[in-house]
C-alpha angles and dihedrals in degrees: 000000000000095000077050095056093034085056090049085046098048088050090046086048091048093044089057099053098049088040087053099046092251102123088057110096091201091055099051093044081053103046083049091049100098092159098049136029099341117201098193094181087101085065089063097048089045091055093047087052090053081050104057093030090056102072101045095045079060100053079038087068093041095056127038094213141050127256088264095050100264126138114261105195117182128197123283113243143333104274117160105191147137110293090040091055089046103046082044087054096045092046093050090046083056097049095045092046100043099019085232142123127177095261098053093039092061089047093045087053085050086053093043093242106155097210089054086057097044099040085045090046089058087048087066100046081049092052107043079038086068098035093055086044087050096057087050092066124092117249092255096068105050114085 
């Protein structure tokens, strides 16, 4: 059952983002383009999103498990540091330059579009590329 909810989730996830323009990289350029040509009707879908996320982050808070019984663990604390500010720079660089985002890159292979696989193809290598230099710190240093 709950392969079964997390699948109906993923296709209303992905619903919403081609619904809301997120899965277009032009949009999304354009919408982060404050000096050109600004679409600020992605403004309005990510507030929606704040709206609706709000309250179930909430009763998230409240429980410890999921309506169907599963752990909900949520993150720790509140620490701002290094390593957050630079993976939240990095991530932003890459969503400026590509006008994608994860999320919106699954949903763009599912579609066929070329730019979604390679841009999700350099994620990879991004991300097996940290997690190789990650191995290569000493224990002290990851948090």
């Amino acid at each position: 059952m709950t392969v079964v909810i997390a699948a109906i989730a993923g296709l209303l996830f992905g619903l919403g983002l081609l619904v809301s323009g997120m899965a277009d990289p032009h949009k999304v350029l354009g919408f982060l383009d404050l000096a050109g040509a600004w679409d600020p009707s992605l403004a309005l879908v990510m507030g929606g999103a704040i709206a609706v996320a709000l309250p179930g982050f909430a009763l998230a808070r409240q429980r410890g498990r999921s309506l169907l019984g599963e752990p909900m663990p949520l993150p720790p604390g509140k620490l701002v540091d290094a390593p957050l500010c630079i993976g939240s720079a990095l991530f932003g660089i890459g969503w400026g330059l590509a006008g994608y985002c994860p999320g919106p890159a699954l949903v763009g292979i599912a579609a066929g579009i070329q730019s979604a696989a390679i841009f999700s193809a350099a994620m990879m290598v991004g991300m097996v590329l940290f997690g190789l230099w990650r191995k290569q710190q000493p224990p002290s240093t990851i948090k």
